[in-house]
Backbone as a printed PyTorch tensor [residue, N CA C, xyz], in Angstrom:
tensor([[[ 72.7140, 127.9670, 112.7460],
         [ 72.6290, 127.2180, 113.9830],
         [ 73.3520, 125.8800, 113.8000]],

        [[ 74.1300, 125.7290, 114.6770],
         [ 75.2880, 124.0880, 114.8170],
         [ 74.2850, 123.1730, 115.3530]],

        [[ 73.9670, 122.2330, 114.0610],
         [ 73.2430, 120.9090, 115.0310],
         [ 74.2840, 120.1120, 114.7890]],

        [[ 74.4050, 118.5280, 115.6050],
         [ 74.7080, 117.3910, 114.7840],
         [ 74.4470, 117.1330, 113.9320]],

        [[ 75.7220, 116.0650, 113.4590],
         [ 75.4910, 115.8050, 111.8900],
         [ 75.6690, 113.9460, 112.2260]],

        [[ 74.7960, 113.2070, 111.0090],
         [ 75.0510, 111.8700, 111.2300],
         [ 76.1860, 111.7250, 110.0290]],

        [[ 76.7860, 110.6960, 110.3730],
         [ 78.3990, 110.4630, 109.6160],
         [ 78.0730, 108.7750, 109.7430]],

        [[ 78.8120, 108.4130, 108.2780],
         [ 78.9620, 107.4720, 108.2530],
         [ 80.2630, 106.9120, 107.9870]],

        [[ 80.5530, 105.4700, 107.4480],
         [ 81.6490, 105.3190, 107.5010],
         [ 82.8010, 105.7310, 106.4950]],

        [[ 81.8490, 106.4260, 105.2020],
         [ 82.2370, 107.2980, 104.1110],
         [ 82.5800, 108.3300, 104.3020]],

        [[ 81.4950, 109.0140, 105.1510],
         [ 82.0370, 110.4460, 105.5880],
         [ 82.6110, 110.5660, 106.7610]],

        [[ 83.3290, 109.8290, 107.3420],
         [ 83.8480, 109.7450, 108.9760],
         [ 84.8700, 110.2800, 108.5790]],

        [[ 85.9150, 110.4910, 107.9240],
         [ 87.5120, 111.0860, 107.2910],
         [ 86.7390, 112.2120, 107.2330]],

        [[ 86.3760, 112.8470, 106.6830],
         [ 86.0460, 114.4280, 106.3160],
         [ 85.3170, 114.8800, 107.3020]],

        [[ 84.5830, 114.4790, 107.8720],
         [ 83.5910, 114.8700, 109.3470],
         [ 84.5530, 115.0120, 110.5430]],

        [[ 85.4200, 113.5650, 110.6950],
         [ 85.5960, 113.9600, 111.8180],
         [ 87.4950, 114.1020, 111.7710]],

        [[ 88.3440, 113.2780, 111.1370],
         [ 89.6360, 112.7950, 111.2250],
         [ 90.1810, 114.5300, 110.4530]],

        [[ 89.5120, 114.9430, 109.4130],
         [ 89.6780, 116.1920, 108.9280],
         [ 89.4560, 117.1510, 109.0410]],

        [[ 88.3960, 117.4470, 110.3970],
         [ 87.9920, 118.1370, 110.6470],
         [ 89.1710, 119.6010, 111.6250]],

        [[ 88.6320, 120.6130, 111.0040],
         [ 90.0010, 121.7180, 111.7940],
         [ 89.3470, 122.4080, 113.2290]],

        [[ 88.2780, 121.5600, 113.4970],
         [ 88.1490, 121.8270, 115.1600],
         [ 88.0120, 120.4240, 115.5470]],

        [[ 87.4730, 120.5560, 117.3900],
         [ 87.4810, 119.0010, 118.0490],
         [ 86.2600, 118.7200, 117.7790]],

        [[ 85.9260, 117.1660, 117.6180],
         [ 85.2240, 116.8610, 117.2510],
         [ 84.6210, 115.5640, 118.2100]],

        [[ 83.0950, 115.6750, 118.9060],
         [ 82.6610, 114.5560, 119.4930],
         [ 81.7230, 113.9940, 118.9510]],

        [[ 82.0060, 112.8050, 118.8000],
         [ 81.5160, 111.3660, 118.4990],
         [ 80.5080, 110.7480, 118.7860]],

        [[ 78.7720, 110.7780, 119.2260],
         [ 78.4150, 110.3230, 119.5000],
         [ 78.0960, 108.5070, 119.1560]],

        [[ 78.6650, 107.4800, 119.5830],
         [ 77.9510, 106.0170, 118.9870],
         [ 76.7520, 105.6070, 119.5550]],

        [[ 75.6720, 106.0180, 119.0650],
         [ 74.3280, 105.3210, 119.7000],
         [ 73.2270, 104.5480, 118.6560]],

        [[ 72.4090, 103.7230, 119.4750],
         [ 71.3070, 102.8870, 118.8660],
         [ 69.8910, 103.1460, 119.0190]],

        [[ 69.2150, 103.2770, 117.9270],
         [ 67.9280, 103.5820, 118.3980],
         [ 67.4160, 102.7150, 119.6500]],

        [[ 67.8800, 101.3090, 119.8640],
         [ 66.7790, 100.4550, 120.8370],
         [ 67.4530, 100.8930, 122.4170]],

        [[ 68.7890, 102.1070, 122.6070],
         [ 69.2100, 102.7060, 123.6240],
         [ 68.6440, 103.7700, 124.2740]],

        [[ 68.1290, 103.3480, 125.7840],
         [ 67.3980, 104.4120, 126.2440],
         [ 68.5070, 105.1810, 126.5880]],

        [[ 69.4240, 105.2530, 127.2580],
         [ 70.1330, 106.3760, 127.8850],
         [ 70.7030, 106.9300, 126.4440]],

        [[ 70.9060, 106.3890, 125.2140],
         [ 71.3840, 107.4990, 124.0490],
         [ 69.9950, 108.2920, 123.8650]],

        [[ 69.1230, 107.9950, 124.0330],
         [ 67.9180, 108.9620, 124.0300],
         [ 67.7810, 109.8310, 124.9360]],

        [[ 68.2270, 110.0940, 126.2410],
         [ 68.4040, 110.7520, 127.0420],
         [ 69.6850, 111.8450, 127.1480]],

        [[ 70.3940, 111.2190, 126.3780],
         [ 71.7040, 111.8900, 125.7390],
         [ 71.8070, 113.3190, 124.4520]],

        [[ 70.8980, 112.5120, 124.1110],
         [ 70.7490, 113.1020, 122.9540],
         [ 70.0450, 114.6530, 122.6200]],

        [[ 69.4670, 115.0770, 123.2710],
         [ 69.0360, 116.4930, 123.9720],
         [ 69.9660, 117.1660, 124.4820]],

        [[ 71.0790, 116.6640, 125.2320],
         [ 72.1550, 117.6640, 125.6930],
         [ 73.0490, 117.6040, 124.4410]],

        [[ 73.5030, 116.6090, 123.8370],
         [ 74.3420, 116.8620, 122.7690],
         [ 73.8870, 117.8960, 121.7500]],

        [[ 72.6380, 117.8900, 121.3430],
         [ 71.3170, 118.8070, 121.0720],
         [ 72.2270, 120.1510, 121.2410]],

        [[ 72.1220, 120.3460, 122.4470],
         [ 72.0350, 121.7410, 123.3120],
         [ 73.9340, 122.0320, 123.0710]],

        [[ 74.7320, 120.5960, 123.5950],
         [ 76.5790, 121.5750, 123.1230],
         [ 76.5890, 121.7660, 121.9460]],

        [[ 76.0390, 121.1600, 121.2890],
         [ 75.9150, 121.5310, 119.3940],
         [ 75.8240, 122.9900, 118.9930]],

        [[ 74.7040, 123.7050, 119.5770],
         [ 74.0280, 124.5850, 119.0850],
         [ 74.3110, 126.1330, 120.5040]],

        [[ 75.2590, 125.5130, 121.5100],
         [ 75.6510, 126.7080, 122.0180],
         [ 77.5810, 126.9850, 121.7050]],

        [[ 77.9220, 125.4960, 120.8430],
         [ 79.4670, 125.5970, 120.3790],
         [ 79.4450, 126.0900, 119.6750]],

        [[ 78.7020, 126.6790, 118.6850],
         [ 78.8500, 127.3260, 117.1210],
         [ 79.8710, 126.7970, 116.7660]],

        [[ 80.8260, 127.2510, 116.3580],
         [ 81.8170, 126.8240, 115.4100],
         [ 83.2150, 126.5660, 115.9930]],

        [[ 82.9490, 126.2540, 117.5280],
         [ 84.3250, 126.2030, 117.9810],
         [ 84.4670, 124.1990, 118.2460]],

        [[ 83.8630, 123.4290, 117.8990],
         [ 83.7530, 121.9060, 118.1130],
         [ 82.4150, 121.7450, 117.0130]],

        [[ 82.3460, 120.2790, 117.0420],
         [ 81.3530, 119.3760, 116.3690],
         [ 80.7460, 118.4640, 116.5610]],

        [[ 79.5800, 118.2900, 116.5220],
         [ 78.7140, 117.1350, 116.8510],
         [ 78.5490, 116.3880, 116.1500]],

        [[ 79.2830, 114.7760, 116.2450],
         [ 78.5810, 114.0540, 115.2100],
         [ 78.2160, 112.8100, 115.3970]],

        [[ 76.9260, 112.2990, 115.1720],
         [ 76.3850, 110.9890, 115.3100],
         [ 76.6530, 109.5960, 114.4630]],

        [[ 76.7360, 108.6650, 115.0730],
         [ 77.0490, 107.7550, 114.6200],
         [ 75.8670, 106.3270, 114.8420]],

        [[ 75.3000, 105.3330, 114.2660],
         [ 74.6300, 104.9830, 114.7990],
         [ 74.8650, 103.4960, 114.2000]],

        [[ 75.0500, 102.8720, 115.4440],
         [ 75.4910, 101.5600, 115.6760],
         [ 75.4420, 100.6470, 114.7280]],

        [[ 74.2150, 100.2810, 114.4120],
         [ 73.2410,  99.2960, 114.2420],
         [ 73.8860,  99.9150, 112.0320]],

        [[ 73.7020, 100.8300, 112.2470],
         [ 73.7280, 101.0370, 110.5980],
         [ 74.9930, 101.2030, 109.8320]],

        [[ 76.6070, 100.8600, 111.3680],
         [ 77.7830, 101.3300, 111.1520],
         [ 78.3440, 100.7610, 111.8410]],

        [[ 78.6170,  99.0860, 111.5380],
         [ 79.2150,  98.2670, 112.0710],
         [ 80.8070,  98.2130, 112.3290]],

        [[ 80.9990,  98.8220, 111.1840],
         [ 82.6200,  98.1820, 110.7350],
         [ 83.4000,  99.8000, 111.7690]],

        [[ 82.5250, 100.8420, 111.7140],
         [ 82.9280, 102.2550, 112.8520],
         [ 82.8170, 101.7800, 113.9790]],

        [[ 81.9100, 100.8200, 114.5050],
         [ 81.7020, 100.4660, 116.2680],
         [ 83.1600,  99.3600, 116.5140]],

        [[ 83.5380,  98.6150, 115.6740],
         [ 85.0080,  97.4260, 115.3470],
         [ 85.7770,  98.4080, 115.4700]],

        [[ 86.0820,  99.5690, 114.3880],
         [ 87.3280, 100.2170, 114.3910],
         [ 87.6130, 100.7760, 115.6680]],

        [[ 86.5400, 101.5030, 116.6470],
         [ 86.8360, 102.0640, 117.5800],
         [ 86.3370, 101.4150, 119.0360]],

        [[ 86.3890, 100.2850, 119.0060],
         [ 86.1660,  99.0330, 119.6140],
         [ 84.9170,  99.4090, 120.7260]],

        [[ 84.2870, 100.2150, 120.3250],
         [ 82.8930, 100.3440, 121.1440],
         [ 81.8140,  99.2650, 121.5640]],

        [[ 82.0460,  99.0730, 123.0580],
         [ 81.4920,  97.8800, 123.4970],
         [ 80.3620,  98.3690, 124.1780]],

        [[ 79.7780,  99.8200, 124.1480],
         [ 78.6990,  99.9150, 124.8010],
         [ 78.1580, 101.6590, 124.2640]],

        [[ 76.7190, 101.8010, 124.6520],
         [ 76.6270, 102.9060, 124.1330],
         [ 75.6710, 103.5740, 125.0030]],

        [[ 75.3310, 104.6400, 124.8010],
         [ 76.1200, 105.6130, 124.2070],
         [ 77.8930, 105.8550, 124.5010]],

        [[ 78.5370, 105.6620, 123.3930],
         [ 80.0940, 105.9320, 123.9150],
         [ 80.2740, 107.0790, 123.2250]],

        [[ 80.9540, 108.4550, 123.9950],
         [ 81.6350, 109.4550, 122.9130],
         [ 83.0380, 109.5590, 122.9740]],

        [[ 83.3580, 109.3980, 121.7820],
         [ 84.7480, 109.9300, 121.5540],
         [ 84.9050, 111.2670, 121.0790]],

        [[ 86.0700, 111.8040, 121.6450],
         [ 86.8110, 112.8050, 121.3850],
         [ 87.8670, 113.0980, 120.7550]],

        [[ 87.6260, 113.9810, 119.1710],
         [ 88.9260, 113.3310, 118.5180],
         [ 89.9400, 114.9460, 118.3290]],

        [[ 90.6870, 115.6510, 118.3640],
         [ 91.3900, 116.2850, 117.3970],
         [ 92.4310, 116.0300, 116.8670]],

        [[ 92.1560, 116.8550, 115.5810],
         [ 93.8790, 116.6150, 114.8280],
         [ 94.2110, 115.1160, 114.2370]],

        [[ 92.6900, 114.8040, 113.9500],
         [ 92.3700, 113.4540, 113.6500],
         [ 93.1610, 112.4580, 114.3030]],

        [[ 93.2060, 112.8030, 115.7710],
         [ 93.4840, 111.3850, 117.0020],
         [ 92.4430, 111.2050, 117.8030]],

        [[ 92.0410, 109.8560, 118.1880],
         [ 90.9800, 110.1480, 119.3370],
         [ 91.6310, 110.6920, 120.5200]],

        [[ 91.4170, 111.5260, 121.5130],
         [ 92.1750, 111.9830, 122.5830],
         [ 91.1150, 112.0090, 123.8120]],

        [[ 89.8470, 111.1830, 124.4950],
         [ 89.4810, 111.3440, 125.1770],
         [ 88.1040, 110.3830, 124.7470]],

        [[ 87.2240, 109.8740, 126.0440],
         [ 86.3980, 109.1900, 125.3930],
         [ 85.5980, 109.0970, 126.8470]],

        [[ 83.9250, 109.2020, 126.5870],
         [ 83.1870, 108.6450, 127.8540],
         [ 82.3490, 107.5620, 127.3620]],

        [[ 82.0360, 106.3750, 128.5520],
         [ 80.8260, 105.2820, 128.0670],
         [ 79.9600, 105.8510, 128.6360]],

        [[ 78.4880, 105.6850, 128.7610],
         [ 77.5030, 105.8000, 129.1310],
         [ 76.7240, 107.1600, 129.1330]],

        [[ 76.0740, 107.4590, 129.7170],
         [ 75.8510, 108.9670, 130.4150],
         [ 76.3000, 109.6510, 130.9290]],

        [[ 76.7750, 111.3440, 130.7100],
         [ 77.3100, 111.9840, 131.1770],
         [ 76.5360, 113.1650, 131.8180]],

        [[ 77.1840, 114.1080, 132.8100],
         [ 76.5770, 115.3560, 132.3300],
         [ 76.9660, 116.4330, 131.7990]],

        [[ 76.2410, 117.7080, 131.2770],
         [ 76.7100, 118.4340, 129.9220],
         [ 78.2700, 118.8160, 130.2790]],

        [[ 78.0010, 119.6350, 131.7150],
         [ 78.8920, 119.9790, 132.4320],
         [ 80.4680, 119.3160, 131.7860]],

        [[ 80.2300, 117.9210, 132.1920],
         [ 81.7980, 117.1310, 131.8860],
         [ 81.7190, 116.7930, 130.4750]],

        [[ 80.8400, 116.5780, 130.0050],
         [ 81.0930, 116.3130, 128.5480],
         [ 81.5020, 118.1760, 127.8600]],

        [[ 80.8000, 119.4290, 128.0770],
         [ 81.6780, 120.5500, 127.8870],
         [ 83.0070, 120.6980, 128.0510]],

        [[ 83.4750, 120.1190, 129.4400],
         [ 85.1450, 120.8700, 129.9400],
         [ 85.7790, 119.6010, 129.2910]],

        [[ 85.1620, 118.4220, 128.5660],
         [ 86.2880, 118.1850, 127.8320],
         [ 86.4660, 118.4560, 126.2910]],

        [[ 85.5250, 118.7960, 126.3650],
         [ 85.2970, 119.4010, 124.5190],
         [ 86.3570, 120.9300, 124.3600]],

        [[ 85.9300, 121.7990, 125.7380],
         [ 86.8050, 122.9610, 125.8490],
         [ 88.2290, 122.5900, 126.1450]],

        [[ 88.4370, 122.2310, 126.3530],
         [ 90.0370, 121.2740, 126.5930],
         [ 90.4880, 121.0760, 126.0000]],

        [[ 90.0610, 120.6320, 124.2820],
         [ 90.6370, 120.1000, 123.2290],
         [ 90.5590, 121.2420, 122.1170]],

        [[ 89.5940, 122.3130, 122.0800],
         [ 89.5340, 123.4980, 121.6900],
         [ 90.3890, 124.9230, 121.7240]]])
């Protein structure tokens, strides 16, 4: 079963920049209600993508110098990376719906 994975700034090259499918980004903070509300559907594309994309968490507060590099000014933000480029990105809340057709897009 595909859950998310948390990544840090060690494993962010091999998780996500190396990764040989697309890969979304979650940046969230525990003291964020809407990343808590988020976080159940990412839950759910995780574990109905099997092996065609990736879920991976990132979390703010414990991964400063990742929220600078990818100049994340608010959260929940996901990026969308393949082929180790970011190629797509949402702030806030989405629904699964649009956060899917862009994951399938890059797949």
């Amino acid at each position: 079963m595909n859950e998310p994975i948390n990544i840090n700034e060690a494993s962010f090259e091999k998780a996500v920049l190396q990764a040989p499918m697309p890969v979304l980004v979650d940046f969230w903070a525990d003291w964020c209600g809407p990343c808590k509300m988020i976080a159940p559907v990412l839950n759910e594309i995780a574990r109905e993508g099997e092996e065609r994309y990736r879920i991976a968490k990132v979390n703010i507060d414990d991964e400063p110098a990742l929220m600078q590099r990818f100049q994340v000014r608010g959260v929940p933000s996901l990026l969308f990376f393949k082929g180790g480029e970011l190629r797509d990105q949402i702030v806030g809340v989405a629904p699964k719906k649009r956060i899917v057709e862009k994951l399938e897009a890059l797949a």
